[in-house]
PyMOL Python script that loads the backbone (N, CA, C, O; Angstrom):
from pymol import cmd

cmd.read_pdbstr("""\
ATOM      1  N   UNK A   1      -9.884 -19.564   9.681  1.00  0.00           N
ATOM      2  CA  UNK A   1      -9.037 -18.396   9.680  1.00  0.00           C
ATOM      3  C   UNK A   1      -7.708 -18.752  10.351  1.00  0.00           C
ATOM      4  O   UNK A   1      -7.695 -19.367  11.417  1.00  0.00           O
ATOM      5  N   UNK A   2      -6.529 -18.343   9.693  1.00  0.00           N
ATOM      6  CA  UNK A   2      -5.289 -18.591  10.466  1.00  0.00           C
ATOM      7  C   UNK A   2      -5.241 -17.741  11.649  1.00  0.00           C
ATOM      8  O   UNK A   2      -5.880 -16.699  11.794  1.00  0.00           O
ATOM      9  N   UNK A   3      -4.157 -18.450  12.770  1.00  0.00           N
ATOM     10  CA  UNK A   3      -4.054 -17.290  13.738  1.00  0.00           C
ATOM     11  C   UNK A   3      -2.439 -17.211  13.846  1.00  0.00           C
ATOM     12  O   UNK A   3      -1.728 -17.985  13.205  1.00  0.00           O
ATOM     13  N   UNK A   4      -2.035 -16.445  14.507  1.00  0.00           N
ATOM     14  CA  UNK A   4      -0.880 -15.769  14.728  1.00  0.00           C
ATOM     15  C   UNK A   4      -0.071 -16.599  15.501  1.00  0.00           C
ATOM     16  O   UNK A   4      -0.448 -17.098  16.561  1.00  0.00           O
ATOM     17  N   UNK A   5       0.691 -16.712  15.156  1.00  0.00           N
ATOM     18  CA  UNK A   5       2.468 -17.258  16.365  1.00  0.00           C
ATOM     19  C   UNK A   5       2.634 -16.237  17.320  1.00  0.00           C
ATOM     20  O   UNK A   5       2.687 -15.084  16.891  1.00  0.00           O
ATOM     21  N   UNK A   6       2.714 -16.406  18.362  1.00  0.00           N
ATOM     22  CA  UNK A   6       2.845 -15.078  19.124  1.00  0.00           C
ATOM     23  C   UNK A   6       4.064 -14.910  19.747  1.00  0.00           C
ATOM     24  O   UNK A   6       4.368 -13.977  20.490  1.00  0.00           O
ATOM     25  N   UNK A   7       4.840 -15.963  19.379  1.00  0.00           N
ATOM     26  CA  UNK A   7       6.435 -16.012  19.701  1.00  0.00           C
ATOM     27  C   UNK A   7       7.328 -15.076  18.373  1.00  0.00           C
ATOM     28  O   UNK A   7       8.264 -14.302  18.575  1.00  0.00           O
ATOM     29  N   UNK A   8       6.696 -15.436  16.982  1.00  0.00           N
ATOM     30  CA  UNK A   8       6.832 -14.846  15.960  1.00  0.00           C
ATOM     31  C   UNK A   8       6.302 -13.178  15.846  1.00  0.00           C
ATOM     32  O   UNK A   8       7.050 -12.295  15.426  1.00  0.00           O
ATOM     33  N   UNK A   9       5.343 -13.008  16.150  1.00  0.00           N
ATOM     34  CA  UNK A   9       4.641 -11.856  15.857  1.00  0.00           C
ATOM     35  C   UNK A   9       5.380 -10.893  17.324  1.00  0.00           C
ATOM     36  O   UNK A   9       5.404  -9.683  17.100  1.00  0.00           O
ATOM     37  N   UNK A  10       5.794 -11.200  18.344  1.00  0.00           N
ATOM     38  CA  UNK A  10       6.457 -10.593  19.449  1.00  0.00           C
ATOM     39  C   UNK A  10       7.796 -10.276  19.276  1.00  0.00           C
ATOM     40  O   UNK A  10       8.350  -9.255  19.683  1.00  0.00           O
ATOM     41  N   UNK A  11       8.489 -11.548  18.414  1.00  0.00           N
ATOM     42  CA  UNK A  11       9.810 -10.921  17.817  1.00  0.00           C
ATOM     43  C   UNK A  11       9.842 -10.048  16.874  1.00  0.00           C
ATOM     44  O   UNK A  11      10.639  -9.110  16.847  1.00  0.00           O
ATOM     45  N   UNK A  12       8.906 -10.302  15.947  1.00  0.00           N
ATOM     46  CA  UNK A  12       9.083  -9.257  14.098  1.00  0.00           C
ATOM     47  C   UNK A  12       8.671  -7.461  15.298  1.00  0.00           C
ATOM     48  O   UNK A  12       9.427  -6.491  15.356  1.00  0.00           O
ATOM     49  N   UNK A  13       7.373  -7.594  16.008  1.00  0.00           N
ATOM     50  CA  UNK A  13       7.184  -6.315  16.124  1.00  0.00           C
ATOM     51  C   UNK A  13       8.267  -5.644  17.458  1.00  0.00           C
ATOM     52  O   UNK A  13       8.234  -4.477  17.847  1.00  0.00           O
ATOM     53  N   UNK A  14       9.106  -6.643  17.942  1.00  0.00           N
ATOM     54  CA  UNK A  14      10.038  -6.067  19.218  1.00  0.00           C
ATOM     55  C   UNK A  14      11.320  -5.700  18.624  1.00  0.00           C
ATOM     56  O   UNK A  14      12.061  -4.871  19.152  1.00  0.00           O
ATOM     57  N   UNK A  15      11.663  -6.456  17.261  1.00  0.00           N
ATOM     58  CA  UNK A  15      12.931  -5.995  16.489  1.00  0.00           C
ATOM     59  C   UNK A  15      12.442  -4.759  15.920  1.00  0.00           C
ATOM     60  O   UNK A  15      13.210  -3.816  16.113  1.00  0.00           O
ATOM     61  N   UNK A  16      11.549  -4.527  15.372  1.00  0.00           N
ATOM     62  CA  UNK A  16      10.958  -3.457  14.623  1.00  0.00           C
ATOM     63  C   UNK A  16      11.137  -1.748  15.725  1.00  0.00           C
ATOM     64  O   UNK A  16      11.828  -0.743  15.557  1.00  0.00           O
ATOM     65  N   UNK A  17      10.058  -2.178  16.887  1.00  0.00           N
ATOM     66  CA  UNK A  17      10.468  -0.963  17.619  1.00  0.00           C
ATOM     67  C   UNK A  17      11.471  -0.987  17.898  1.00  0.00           C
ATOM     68  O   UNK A  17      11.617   0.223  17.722  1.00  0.00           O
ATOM     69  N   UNK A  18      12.818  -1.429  18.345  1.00  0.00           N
ATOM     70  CA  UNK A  18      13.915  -1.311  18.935  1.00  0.00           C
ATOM     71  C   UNK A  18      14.756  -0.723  17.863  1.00  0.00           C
ATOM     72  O   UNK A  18      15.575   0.190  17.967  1.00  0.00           O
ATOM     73  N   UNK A  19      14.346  -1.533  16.616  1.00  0.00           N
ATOM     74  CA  UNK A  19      15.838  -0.796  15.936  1.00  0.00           C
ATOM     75  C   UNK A  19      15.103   0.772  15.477  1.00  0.00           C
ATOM     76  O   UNK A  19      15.875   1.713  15.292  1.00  0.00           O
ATOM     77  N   UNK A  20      13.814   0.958  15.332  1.00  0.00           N
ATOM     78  CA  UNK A  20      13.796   2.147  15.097  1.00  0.00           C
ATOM     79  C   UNK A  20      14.179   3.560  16.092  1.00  0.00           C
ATOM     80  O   UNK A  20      14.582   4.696  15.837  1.00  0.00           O
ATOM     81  N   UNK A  21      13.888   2.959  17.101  1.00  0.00           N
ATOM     82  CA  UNK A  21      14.705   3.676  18.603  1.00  0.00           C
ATOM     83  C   UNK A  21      15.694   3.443  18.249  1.00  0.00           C
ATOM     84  O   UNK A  21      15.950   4.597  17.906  1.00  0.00           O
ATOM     85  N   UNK A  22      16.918   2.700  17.906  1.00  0.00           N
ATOM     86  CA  UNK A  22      17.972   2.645  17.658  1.00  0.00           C
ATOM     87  C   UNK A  22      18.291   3.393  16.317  1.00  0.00           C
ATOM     88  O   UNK A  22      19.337   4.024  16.167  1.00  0.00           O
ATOM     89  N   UNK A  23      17.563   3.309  15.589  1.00  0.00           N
ATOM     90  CA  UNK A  23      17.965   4.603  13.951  1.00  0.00           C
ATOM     91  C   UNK A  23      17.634   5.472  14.852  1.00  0.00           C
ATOM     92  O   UNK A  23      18.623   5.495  15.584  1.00  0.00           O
ATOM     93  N   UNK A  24      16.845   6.231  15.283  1.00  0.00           N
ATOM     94  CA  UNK A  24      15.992   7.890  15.319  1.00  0.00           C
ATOM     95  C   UNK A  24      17.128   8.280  16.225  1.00  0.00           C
ATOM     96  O   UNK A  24      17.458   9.457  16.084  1.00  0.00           O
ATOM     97  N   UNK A  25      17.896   7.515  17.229  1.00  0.00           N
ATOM     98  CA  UNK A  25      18.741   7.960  18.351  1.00  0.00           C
ATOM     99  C   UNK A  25      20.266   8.509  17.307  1.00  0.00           C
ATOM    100  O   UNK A  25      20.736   9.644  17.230  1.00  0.00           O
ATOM    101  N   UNK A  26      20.721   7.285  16.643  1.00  0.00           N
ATOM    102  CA  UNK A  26      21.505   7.659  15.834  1.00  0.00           C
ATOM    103  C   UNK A  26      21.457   8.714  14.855  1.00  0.00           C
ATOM    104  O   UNK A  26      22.356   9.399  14.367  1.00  0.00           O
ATOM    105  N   UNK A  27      20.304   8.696  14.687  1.00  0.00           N
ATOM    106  CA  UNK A  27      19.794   9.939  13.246  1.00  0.00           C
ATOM    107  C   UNK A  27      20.035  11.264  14.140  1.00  0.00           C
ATOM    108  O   UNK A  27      20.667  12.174  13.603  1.00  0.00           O
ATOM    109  N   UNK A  28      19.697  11.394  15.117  1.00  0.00           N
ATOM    110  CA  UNK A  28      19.190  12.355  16.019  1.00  0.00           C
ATOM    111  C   UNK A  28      20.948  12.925  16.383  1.00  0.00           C
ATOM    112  O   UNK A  28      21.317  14.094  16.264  1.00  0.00           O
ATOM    113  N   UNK A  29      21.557  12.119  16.696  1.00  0.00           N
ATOM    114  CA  UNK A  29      22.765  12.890  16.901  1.00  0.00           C
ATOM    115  C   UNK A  29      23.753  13.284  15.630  1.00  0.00           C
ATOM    116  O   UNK A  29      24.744  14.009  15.718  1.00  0.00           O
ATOM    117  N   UNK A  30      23.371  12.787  14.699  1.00  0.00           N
ATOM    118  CA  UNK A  30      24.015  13.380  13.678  1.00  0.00           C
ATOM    119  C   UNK A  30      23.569  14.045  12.839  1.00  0.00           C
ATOM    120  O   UNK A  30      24.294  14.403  11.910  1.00  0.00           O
ATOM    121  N   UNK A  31      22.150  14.443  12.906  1.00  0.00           N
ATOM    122  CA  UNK A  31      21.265  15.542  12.186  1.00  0.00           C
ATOM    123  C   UNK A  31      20.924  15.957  12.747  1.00  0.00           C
ATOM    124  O   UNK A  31      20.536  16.951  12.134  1.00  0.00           O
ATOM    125  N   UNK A  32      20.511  16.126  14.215  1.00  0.00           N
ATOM    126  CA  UNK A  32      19.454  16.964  15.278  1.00  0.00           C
ATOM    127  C   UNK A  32      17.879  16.848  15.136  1.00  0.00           C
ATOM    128  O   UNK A  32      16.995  17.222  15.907  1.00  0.00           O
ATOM    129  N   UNK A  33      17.794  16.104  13.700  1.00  0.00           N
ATOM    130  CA  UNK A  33      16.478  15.738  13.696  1.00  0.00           C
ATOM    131  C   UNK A  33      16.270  14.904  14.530  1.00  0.00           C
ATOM    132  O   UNK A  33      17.116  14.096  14.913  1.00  0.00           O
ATOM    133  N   UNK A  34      14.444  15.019  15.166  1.00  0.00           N
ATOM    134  CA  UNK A  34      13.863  13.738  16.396  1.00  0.00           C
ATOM    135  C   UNK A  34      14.470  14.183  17.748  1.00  0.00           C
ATOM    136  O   UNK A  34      14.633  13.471  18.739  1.00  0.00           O
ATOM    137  N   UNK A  35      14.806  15.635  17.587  1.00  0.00           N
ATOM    138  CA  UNK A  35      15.008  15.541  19.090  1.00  0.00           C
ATOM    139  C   UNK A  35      13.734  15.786  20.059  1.00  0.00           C
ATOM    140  O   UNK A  35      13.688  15.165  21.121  1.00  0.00           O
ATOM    141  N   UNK A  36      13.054  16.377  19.827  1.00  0.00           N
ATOM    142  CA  UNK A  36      11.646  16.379  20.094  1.00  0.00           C
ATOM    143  C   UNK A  36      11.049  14.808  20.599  1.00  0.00           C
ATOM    144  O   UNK A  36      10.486  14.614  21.677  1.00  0.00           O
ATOM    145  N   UNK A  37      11.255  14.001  19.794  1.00  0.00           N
ATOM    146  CA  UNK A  37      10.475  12.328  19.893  1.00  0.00           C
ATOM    147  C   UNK A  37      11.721  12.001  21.390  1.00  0.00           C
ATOM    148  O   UNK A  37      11.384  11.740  22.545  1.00  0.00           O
ATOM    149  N   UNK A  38      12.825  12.103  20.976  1.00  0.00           N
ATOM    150  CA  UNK A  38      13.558  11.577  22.166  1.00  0.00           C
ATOM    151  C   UNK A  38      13.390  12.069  23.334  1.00  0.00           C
ATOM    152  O   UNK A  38      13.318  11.284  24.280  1.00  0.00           O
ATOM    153  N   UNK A  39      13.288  13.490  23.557  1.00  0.00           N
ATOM    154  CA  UNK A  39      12.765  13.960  24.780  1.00  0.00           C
ATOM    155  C   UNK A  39      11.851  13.608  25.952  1.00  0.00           C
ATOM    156  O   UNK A  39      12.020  13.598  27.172  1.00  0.00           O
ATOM    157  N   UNK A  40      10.293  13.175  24.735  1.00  0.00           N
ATOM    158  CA  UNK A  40       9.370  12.327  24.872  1.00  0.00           C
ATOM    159  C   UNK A  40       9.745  10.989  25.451  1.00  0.00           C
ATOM    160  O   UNK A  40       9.534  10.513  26.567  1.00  0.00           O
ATOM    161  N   UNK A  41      10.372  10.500  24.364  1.00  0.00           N
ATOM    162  CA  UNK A  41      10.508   9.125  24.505  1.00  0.00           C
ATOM    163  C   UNK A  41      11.122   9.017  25.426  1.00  0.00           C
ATOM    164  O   UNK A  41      10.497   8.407  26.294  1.00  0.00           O
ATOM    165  N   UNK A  42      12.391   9.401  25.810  1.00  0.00           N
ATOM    166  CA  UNK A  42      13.216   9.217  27.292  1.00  0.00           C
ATOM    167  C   UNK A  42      12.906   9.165  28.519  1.00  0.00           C
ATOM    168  O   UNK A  42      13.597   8.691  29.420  1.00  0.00           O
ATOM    169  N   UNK A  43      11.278   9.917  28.654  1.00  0.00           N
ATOM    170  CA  UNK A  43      10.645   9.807  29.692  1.00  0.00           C
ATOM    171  C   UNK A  43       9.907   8.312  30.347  1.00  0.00           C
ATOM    172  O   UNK A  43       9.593   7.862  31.449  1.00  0.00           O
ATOM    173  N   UNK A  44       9.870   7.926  29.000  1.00  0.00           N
ATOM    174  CA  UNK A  44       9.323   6.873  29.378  1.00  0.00           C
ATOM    175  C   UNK A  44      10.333   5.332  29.228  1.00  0.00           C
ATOM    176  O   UNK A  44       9.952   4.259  29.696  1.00  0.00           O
ATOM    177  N   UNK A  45      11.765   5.535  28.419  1.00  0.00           N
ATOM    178  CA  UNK A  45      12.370   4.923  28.742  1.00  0.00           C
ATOM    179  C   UNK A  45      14.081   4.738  29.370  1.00  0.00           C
ATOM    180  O   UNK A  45      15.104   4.471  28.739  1.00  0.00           O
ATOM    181  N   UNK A  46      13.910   4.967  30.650  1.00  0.00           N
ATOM    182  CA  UNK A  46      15.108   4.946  30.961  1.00  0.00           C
ATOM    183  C   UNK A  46      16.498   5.101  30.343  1.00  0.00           C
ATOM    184  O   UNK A  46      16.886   3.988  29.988  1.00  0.00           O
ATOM    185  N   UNK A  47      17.128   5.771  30.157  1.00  0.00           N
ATOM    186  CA  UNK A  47      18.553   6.122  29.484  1.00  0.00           C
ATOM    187  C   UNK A  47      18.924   5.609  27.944  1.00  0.00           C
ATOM    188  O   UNK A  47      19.943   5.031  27.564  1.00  0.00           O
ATOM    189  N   UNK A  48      17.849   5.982  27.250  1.00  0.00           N
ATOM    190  CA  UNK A  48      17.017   6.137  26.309  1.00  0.00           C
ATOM    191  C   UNK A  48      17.573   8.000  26.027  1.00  0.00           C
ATOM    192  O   UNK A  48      16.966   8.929  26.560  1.00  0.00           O
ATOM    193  N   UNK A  49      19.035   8.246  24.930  1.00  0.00           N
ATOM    194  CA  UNK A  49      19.233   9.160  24.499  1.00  0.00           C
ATOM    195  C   UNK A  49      19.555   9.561  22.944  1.00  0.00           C
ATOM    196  O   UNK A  49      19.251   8.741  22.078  1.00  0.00           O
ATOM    197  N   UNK A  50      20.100  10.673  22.607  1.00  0.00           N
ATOM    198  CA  UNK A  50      20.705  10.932  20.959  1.00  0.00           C
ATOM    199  C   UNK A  50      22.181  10.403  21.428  1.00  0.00           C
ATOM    200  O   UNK A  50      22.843  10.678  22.428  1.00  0.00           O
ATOM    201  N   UNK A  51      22.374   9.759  20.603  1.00  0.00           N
ATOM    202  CA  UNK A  51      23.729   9.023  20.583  1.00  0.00           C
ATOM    203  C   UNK A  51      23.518   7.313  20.181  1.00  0.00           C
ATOM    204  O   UNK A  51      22.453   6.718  20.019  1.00  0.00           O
ATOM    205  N   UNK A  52      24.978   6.754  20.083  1.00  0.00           N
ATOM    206  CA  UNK A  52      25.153   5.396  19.739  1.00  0.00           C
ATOM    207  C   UNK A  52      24.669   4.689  20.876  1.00  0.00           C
ATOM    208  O   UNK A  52      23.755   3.887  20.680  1.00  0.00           O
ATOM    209  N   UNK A  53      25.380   4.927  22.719  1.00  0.00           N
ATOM    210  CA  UNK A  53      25.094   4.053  23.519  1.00  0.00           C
ATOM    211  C   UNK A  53      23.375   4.354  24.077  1.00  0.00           C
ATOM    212  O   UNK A  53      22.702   3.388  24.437  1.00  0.00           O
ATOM    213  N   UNK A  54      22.817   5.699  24.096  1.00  0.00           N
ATOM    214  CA  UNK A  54      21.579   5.534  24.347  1.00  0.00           C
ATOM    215  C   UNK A  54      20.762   5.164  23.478  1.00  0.00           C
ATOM    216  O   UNK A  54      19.577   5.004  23.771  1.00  0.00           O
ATOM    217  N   UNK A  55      21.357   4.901  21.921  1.00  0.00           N
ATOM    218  CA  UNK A  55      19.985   4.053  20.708  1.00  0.00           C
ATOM    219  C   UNK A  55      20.012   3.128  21.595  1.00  0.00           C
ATOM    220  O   UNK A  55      18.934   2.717  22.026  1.00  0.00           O
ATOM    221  N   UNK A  56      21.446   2.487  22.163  1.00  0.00           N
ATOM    222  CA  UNK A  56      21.304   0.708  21.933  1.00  0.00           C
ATOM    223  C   UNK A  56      20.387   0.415  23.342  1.00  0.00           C
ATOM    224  O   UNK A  56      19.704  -0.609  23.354  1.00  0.00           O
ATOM    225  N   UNK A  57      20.374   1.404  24.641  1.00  0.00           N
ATOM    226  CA  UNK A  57      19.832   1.241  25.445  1.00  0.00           C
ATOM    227  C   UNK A  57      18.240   1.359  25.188  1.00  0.00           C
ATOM    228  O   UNK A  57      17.432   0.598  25.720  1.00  0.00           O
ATOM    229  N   UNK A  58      17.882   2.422  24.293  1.00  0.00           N
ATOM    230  CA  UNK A  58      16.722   2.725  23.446  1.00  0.00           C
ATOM    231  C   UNK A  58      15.976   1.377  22.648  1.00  0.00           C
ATOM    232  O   UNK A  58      14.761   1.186  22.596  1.00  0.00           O
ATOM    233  N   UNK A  59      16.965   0.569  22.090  1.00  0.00           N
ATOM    234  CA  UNK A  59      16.759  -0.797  21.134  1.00  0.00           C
ATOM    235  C   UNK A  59      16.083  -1.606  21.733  1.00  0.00           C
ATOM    236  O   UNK A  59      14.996  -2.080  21.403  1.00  0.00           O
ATOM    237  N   UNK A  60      16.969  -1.883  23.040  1.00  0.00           N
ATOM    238  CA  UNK A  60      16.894  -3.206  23.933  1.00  0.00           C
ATOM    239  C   UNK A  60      15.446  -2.795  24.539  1.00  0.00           C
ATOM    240  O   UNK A  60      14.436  -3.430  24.232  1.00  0.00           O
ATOM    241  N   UNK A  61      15.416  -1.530  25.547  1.00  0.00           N
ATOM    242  CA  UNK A  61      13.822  -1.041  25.627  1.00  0.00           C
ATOM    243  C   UNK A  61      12.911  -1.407  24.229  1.00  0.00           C
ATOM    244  O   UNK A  61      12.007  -2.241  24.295  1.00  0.00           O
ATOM    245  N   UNK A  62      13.076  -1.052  23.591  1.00  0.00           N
ATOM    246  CA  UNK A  62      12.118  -1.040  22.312  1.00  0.00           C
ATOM    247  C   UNK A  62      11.804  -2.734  21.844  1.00  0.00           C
ATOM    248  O   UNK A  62      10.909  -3.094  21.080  1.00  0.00           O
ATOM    249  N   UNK A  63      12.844  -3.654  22.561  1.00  0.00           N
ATOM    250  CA  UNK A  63      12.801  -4.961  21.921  1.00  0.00           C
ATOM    251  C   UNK A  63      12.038  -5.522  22.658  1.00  0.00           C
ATOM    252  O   UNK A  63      11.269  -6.365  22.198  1.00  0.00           O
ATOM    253  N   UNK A  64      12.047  -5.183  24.092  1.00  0.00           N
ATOM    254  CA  UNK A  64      11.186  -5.744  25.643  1.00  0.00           C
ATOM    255  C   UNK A  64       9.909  -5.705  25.326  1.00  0.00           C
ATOM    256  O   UNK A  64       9.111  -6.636  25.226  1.00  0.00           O
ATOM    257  N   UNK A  65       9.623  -3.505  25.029  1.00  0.00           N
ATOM    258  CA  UNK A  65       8.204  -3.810  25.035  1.00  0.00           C
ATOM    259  C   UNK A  65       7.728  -3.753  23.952  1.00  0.00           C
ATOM    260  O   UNK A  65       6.562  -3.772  24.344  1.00  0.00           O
ATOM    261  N   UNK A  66       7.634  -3.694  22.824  1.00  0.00           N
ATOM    262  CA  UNK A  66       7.888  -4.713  21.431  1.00  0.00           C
ATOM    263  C   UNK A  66       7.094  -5.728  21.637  1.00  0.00           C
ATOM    264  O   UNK A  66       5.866  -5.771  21.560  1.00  0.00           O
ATOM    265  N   UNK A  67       8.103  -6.822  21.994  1.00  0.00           N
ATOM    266  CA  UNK A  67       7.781  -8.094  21.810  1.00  0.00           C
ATOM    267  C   UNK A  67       6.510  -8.806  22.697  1.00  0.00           C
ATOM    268  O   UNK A  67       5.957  -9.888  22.501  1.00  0.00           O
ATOM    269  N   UNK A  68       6.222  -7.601  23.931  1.00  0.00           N
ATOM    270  CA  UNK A  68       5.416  -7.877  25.045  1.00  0.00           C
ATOM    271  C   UNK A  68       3.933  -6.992  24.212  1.00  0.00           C
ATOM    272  O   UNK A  68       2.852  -7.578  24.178  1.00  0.00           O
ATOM    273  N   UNK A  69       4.050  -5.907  23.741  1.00  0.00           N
ATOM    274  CA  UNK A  69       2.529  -5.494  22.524  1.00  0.00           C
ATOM    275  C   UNK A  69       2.300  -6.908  21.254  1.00  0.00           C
ATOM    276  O   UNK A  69       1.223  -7.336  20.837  1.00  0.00           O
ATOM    277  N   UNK A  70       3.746  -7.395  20.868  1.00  0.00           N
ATOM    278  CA  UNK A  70       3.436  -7.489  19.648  1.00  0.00           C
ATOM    279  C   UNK A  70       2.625  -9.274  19.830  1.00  0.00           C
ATOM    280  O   UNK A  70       2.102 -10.070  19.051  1.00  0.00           O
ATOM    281  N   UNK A  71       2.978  -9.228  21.595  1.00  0.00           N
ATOM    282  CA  UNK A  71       2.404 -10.930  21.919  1.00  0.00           C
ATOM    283  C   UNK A  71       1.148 -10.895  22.274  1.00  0.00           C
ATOM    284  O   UNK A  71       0.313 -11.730  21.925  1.00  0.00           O
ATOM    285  N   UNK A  72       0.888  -9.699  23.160  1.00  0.00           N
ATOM    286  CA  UNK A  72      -0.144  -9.202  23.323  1.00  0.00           C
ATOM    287  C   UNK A  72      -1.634  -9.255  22.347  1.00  0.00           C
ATOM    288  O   UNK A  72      -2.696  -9.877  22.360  1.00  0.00           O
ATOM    289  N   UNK A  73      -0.993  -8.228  21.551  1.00  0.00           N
ATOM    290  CA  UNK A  73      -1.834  -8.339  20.380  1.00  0.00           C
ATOM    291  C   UNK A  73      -2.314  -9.764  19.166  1.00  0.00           C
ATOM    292  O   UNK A  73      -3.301 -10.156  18.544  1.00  0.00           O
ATOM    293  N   UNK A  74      -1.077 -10.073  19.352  1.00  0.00           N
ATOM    294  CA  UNK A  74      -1.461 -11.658  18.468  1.00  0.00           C
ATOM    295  C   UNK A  74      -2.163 -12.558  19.351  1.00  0.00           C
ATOM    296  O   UNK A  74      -2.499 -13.562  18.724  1.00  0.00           O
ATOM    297  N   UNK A  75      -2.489 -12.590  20.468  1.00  0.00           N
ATOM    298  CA  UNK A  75      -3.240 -13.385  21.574  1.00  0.00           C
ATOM    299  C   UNK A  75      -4.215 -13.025  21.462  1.00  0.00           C
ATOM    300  O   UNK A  75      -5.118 -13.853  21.579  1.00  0.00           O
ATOM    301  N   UNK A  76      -4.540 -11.722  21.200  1.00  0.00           N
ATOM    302  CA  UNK A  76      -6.138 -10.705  21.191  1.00  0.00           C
ATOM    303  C   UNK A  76      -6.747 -11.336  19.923  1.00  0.00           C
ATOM    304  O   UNK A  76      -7.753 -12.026  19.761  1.00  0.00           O
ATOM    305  N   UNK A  77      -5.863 -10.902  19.129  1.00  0.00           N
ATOM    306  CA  UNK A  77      -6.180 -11.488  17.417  1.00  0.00           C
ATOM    307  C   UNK A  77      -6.717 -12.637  17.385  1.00  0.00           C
ATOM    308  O   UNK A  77      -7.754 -12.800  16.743  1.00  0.00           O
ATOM    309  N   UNK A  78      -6.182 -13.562  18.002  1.00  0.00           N
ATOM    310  CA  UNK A  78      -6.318 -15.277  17.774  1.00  0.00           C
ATOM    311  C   UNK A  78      -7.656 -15.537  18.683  1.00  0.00           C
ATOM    312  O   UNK A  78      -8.474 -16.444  18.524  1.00  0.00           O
ATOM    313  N   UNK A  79      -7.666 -14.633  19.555  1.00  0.00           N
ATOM    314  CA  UNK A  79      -8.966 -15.132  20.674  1.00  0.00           C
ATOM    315  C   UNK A  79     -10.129 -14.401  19.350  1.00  0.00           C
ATOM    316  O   UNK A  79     -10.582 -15.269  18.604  1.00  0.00           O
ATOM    317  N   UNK A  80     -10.431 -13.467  19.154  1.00  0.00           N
ATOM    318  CA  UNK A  80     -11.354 -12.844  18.439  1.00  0.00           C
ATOM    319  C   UNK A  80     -11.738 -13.780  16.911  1.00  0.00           C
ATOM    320  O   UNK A  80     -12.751 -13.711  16.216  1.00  0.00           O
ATOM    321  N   UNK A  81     -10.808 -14.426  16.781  1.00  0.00           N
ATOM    322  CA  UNK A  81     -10.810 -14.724  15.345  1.00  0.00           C
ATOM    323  C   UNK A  81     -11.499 -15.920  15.527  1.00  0.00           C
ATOM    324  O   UNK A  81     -12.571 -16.138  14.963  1.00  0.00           O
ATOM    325  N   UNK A  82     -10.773 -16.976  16.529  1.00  0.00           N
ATOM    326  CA  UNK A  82     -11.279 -17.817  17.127  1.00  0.00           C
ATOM    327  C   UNK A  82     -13.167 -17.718  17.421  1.00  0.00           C
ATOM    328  O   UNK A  82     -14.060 -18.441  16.979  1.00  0.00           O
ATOM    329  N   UNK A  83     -13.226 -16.558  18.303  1.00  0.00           N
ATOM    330  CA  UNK A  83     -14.916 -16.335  18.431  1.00  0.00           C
ATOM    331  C   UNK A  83     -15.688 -16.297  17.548  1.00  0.00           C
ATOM    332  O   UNK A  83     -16.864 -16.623  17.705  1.00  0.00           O
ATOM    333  N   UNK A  84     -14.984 -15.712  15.937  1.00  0.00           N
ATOM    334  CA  UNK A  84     -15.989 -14.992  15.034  1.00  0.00           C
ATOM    335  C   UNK A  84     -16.009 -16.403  14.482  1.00  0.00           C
ATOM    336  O   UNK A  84     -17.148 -16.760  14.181  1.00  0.00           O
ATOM    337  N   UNK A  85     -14.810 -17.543  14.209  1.00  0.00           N
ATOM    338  CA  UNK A  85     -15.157 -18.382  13.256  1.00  0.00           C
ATOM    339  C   UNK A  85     -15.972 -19.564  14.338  1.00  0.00           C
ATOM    340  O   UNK A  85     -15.681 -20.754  14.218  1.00  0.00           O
ATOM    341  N   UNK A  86     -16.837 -19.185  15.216  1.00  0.00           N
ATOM    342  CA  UNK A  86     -17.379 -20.339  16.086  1.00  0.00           C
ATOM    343  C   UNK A  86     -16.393 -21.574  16.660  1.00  0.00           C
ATOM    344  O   UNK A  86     -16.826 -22.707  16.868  1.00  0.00           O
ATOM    345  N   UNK A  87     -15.343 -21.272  16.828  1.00  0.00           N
ATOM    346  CA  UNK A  87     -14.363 -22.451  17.650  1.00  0.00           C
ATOM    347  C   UNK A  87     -14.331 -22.404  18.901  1.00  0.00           C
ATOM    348  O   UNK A  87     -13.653 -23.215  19.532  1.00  0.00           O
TER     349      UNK A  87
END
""", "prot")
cmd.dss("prot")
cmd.show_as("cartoon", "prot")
cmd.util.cbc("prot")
cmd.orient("prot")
């Protein structure tokens, strides 16, 4: 069974959350849609708002812990996969 890059799989899923914190922030101030998620979300990430400069502060959060689940998880993956195929 293949296993995961976890340098790879930490970047694809840390770009992924960040820029979507970075759309929903942008979306959010120019439609008012997601203000609800940002409210939420702001709590948990520091200056993290609707607007251009809190997406990008939103991004960079989203890229940190991103890349720290998405390494996470590919380490979990590779150990399990590892067990099931007897290695």
């Amino acid at each position: 069974m293949e296993t995961l890059s976890l340098f790879r799989f930490g970047t694809a899923l840390g770009l992924t959350w960040g820029g979507l914190l970075l759309l929903i922030a942008v979306l959010s101030r120019v439609t008012g849609l997601g203000i609800e998620f940002i409210r939420i979300t702001e709590s948990i990430f520091r200056g993290y708002g609707p607007g251009p400069l809190g997406g990008i502060i939103g991004g960079v959060w989203g890229c940190c812990v991103g890349f720290v689940l998405g390494v996470s998880m590919a380490w979990i993956y590779n150990r399990l996969s590892l067990q099931e195929s007897g290695e």
